[in-house]
KEPA-211468 format. One record per residue (C-alpha): residue in one letter; x, y, z; residue number from 1. Coordinates in nm, 2 decimals, m for minus. Last residue first. Layout:
BEGIN
   r     east    north       up     k
   A        X        Y        Z   NUM
...
END
This chain:
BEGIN
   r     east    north       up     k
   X     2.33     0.81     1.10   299
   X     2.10     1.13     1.05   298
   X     2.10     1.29     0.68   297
   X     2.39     1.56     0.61   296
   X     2.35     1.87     0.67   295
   X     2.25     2.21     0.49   294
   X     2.15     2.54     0.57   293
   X     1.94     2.82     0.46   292
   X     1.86     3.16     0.59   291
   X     1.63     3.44     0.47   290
   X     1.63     3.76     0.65   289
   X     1.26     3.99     0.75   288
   X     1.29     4.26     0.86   287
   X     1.60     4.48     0.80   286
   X     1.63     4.64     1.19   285
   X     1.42     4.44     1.39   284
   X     1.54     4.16     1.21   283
   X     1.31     3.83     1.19   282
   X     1.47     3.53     1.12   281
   X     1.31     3.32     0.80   280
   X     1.46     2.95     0.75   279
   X     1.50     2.71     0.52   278
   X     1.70     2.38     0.57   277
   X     1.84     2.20     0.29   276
   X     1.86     1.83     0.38   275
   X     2.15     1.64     0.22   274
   X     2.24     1.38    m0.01   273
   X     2.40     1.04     0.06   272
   X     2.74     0.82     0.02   271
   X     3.07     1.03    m0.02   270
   X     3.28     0.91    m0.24   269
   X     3.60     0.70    m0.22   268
   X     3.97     0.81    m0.40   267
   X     3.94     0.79    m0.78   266
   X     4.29     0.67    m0.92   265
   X     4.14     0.61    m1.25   264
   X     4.22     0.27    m1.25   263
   X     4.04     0.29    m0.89   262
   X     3.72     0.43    m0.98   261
   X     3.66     0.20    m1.29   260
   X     3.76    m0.10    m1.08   259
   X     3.99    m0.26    m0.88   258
   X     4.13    m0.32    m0.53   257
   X     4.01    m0.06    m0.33   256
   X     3.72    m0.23    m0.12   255
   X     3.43    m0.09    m0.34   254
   X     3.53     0.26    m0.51   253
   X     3.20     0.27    m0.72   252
   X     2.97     0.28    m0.46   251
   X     2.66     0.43    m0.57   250
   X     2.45     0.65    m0.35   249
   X     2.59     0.95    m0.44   248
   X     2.73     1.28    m0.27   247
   X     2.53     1.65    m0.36   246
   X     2.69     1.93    m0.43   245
   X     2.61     2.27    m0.19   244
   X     2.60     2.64    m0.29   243
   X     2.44     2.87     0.02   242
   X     2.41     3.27    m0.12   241
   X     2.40     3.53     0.22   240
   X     2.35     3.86     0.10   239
   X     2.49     4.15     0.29   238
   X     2.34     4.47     0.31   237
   X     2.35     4.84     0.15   236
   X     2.04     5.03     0.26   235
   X     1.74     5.19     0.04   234
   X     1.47     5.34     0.27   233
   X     1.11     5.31     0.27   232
   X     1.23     5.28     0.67   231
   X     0.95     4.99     0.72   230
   X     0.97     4.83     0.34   229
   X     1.35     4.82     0.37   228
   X     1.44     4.83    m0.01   227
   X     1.79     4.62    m0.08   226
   X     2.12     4.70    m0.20   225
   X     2.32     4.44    m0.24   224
   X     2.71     4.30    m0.16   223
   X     2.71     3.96    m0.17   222
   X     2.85     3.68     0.06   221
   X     2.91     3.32    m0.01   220
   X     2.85     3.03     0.19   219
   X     2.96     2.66     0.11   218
   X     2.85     2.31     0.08   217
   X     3.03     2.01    m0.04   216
   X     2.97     1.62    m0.06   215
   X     3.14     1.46    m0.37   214
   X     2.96     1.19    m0.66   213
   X     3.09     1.43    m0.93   212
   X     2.74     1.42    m1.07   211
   X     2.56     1.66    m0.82   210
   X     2.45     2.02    m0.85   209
   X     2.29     2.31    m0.56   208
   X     2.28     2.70    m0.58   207
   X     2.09     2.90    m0.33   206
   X     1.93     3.23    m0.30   205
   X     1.96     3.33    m0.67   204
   X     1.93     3.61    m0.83   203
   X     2.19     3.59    m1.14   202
   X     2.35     3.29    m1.31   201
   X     2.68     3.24    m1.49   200
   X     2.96     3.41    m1.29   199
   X     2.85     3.25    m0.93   198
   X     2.80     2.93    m1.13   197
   X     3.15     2.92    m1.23   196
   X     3.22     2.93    m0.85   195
   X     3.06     2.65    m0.76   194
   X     3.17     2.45    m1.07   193
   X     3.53     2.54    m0.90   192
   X     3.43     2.32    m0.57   191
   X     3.37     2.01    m0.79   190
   X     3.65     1.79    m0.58   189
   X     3.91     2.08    m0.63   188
   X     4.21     1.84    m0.51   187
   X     4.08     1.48    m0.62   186
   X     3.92     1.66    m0.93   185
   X     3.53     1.67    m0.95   184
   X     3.48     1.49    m1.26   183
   X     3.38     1.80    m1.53   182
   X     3.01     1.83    m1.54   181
   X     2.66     1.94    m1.29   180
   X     2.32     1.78    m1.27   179
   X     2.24     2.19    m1.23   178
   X     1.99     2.38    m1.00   177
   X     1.91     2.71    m0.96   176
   X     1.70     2.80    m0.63   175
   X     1.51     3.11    m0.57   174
   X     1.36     3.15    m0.21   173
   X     1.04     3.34    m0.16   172
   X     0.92     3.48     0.13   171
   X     0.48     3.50     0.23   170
   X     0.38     3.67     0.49   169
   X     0.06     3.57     0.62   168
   X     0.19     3.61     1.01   167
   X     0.22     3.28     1.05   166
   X     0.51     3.27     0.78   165
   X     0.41     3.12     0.37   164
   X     0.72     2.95     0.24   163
   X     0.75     2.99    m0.18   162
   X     1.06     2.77    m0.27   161
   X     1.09     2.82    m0.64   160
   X     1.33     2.58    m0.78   159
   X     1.49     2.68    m1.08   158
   X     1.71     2.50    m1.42   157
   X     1.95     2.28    m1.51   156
   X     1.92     1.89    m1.67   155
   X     1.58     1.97    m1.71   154
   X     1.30     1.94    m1.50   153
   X     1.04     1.66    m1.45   152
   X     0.74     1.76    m1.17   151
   X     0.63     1.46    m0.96   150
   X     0.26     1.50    m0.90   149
   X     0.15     1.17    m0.79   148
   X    m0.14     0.94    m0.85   147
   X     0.08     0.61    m0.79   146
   X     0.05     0.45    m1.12   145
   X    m0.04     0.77    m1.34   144
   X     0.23     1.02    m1.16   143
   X     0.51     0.68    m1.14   142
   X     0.45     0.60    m1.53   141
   X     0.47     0.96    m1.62   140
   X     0.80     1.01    m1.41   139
   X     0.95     0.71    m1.52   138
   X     0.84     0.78    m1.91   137
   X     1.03     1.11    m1.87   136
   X     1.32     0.93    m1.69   135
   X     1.36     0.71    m2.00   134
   X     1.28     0.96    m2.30   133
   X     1.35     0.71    m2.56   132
   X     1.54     0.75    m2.94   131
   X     1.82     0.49    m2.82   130
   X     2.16     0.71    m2.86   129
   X     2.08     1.04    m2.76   128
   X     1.77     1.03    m2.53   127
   X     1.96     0.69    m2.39   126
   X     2.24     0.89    m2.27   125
   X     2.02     1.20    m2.14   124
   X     1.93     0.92    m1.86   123
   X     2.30     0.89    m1.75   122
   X     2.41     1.27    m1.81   121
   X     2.13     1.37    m1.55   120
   X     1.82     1.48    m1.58   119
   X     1.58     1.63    m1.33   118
   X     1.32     1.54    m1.08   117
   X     1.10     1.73    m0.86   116
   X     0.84     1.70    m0.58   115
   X     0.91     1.33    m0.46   114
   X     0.71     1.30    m0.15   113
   X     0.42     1.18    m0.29   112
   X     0.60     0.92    m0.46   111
   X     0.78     0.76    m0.21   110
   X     0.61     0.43    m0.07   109
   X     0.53     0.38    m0.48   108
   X     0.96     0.42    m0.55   107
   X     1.05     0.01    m0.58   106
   X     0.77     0.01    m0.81   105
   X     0.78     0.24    m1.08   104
   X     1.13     0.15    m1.04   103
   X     1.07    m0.20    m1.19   102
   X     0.86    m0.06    m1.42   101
   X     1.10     0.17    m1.57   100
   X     1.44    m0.08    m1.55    99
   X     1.25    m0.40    m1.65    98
   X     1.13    m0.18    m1.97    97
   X     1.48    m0.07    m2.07    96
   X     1.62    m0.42    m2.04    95
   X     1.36    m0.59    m2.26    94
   X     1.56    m0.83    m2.38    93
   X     1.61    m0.93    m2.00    92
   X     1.90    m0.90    m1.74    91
   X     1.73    m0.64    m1.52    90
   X     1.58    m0.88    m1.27    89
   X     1.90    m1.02    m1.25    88
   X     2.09    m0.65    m1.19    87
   X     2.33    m0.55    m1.44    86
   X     2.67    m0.42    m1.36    85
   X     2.89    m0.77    m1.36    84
   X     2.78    m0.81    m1.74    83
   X     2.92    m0.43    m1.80    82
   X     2.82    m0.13    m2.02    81
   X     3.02     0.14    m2.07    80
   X     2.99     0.08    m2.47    79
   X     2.62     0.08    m2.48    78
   X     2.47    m0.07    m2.81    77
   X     2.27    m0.32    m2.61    76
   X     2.19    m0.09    m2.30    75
   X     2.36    m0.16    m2.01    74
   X     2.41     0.17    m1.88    73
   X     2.06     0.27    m1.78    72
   X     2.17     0.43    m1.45    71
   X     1.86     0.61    m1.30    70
   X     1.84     0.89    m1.08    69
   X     2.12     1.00    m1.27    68
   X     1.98     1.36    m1.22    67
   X     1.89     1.57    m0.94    66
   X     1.58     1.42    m0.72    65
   X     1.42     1.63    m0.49    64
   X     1.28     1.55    m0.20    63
   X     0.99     1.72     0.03    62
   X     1.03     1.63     0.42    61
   X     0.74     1.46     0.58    60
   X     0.93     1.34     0.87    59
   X     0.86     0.99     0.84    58
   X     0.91     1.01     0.46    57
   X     1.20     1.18     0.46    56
   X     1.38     0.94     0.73    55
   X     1.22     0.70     0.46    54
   X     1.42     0.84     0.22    53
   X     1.69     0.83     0.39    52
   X     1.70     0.48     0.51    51
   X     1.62     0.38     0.17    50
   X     1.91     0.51     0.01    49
   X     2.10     0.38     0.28    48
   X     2.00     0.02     0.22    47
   X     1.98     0.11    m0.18    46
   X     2.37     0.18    m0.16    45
   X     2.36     0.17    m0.53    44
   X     2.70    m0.09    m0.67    43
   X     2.45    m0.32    m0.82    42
   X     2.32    m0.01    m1.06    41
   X     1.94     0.03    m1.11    40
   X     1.95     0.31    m0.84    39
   X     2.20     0.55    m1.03    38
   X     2.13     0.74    m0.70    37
   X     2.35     1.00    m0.83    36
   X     2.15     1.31    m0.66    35
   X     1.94     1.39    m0.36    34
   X     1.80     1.69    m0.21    33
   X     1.55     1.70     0.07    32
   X     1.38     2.01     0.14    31
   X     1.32     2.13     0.51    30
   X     1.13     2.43     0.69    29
   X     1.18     2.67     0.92    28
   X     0.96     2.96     0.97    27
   X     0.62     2.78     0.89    26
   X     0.46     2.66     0.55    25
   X     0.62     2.55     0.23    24
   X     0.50     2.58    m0.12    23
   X     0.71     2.42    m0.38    22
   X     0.75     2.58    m0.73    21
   X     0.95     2.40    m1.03    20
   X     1.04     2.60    m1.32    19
   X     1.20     2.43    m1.62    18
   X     0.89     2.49    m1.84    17
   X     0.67     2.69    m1.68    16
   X     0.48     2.74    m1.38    15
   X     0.51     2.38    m1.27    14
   X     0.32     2.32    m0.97    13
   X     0.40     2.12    m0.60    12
   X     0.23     2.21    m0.26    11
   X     0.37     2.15     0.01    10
   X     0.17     2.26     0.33     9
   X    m0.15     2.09     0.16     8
   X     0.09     1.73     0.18     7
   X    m0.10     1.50     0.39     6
   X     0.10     1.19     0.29     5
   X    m0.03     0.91     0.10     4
   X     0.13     0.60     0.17     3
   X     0.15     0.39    m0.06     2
   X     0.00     0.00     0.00     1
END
């Protein structure tokens, strides 16, 4: 049986395409944010995974689900593809199909929790090379099975985080998202794609990517001049912007004696994503100031 959670505090919609709007009630709220499950892999964590999304589940938190949700690497013309990487109950003619449905059901106890998903290099793969929309036909099969409203995304683009206060107030947070590139280098481990993204986007509250399987989060400050609604005053402040990447659950390093990751001298990844905690402090002197967090799930 799903479990249908009461979910009229977060409500999901699609404005347009490659917007994704959650509304959120209260002054602090949480949005889970996952990446790199490739679940259909034999190397996915899927005890962890499950822990966490149950941890979600219990606790009612929102997730979000950025790209390579899905592996799909051992398609028949795939060149990565490997007879140790392939899952029994994926080992068919019909390997694509097994893969959809068998997600459809291993993710019913979680579908209406899922707000958002997006692409990721492993399910624009099959776009390109088999003519099939994989994660769009996941997402459609998962809405009509389980009566969800899972939004798709693209490989990059916003999350609208509306969150309604006691008071009637209502604060918005803007959110750009990216599956991400490059390999996350053993010394800059992704932390540069940060800082490109500081140069390529505008107005934004927080900035979040996974694919190079590491575990970051950072602050950055912003000079701005804001529009104090009770002085009707312009003032200079600072502007807090939170960038995180997201770990995987696949384990690709193993024990350390071979493999992809080790040939490439890949040290080991950090397992799990992280909860994004919004919050709105009061300031006597600016009003209202948006502030948002991130940590790891609970052991």
């Amino acid at each position: 049986m799903v479990r249908k959670l009461n979910l009229k505090s977060k409500k999901m919609s699609k404005n347009q395409s490659n917007i994704i709007t959650l509304n959120i009630k209260g002054k602090s709220n949480e949005v889970a944010f996952l990446s790199d499950l490739h679940w259909d892999n034999p190397k996915c964590n899927r005890k962890q995974l499950k822990k966490d999304l149950d941890y979600c589940l219990k606790n009612d938190i929102p997730v979000f689900l950025n790209g390579d949700t899905l592996d799909l690497m051992q398609g028949k013309t795939d060149r990565r593809g490997s007879k140790s990487d392939i899952l029994p109950e994926h080992n068919k003619g019909n390997y694509f199909d097994a893969v959809v449905e068998t997600a459809v059901e291993w993710f019913a106890p979680y579908a209406h929790i899922i707000f958002g998903v997006s692409y990721g290099n492993h399910e624009s793969a099959p776009n390109k090379h088999h003519e099939s929309d994989l994660l769009r036909r996941w997402v459609r099969e998962m809405n009509l099975t389980h009566g969800s409203k899972i939004q798709l995304g693209g490989y990059s683009g916003w999350i609208i985080i509306r969150q309604e206060l006691r008071n009637g107030v209502t604060i918005t947070y803007k959110g750009k998202y990216h599956h991400g590139l490059g390999s996350g280098g053993i010394v800059t481990r992704g932390i540069i794609s940060l800082t490109r993204a500081l140069e390529m986007y505008e107005d934004f509250d927080f900035f979040t990517m996974g694919h190079t399987h590491t575990s970051i989060s950072d602050d950055v400050q912003r000079d701005v001049v804001v529009h104090n609604a009770k002085t009707k005053e312009y003032e200079v402040q600072k502007k807090n912007i939170h960038m995180f990447i997201t770990g995987t659950y696949k384990d690709d390093y193993g024990d350390g004696s071979k493999g992809w990751a080790i040939e490439r001298g890949m040290p080991p990844k950090q397992i799990g994503g992280k909860i994004a905690k919004f919050q709105a402090l009061e300031s006597k002197a600016h009003g209202i100031i948006k502030q948002i967090t991130t940590y790891k799930f609970p052991l």
